[in-house]
C-alpha positions as CSV (number, residue, x, y, z in Angstrom):
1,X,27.0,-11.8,-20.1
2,X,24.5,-11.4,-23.3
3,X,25.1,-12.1,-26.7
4,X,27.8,-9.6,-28.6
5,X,25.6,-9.8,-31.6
6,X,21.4,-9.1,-30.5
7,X,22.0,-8.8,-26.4
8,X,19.5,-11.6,-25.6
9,X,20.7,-14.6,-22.9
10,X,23.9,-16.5,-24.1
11,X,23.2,-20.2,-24.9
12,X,26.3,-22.4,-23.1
13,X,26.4,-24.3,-26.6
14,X,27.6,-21.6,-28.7
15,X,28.9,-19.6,-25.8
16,X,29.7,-16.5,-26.1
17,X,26.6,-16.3,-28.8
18,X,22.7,-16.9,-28.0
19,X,22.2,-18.9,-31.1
20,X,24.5,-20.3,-34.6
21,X,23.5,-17.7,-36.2
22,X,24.6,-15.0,-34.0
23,X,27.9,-17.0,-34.2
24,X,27.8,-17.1,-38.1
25,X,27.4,-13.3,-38.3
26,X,30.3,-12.5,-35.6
27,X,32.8,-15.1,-38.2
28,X,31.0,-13.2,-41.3
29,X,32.2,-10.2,-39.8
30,X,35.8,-11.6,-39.2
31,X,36.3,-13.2,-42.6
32,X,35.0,-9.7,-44.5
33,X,36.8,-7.8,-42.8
34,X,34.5,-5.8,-40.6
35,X,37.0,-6.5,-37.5
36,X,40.4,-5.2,-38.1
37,X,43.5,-3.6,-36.4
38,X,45.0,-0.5,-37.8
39,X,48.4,-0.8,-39.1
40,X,50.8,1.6,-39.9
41,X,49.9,4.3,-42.8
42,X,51.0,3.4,-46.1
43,X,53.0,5.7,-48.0
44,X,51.3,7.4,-51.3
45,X,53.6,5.4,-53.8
46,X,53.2,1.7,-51.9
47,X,50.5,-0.2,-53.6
48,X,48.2,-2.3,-51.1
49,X,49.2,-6.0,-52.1
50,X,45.8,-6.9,-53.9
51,X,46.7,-4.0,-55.9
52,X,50.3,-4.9,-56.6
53,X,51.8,-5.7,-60.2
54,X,52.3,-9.3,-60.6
55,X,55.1,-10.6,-63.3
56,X,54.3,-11.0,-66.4
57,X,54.2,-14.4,-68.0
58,X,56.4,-13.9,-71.7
């Protein structure tokens, strides 16, 4: 099975990946985002939750 990332041989020490760095990009990919399962649509008034109000402090 080749590398997800560049499709050269797999290396058994960072198996699925060829290399760390092919490994690095695939978790680069997961932490920002770039893999993602849909969820259900949001409605036009719901805020996404980096966007919601937090309480004021006074």
């Amino acid at each position: 099975m080749p590398c997800p990332i560049c499709k050269k041989p797999t290396d058994p020490k960072y198996r699925p990946f060829c290399s760390r760095r092919c490994a690095d990009v695939d978790l680069a990919r997961w932490l920002g985002g770039g893999y993602a399962f849909p969820g259900p649509p949001l409605d036009e008034d719901d805020e996404p939750a980096s966007e919601a109000r937090q309480p004021d402090d006074d």
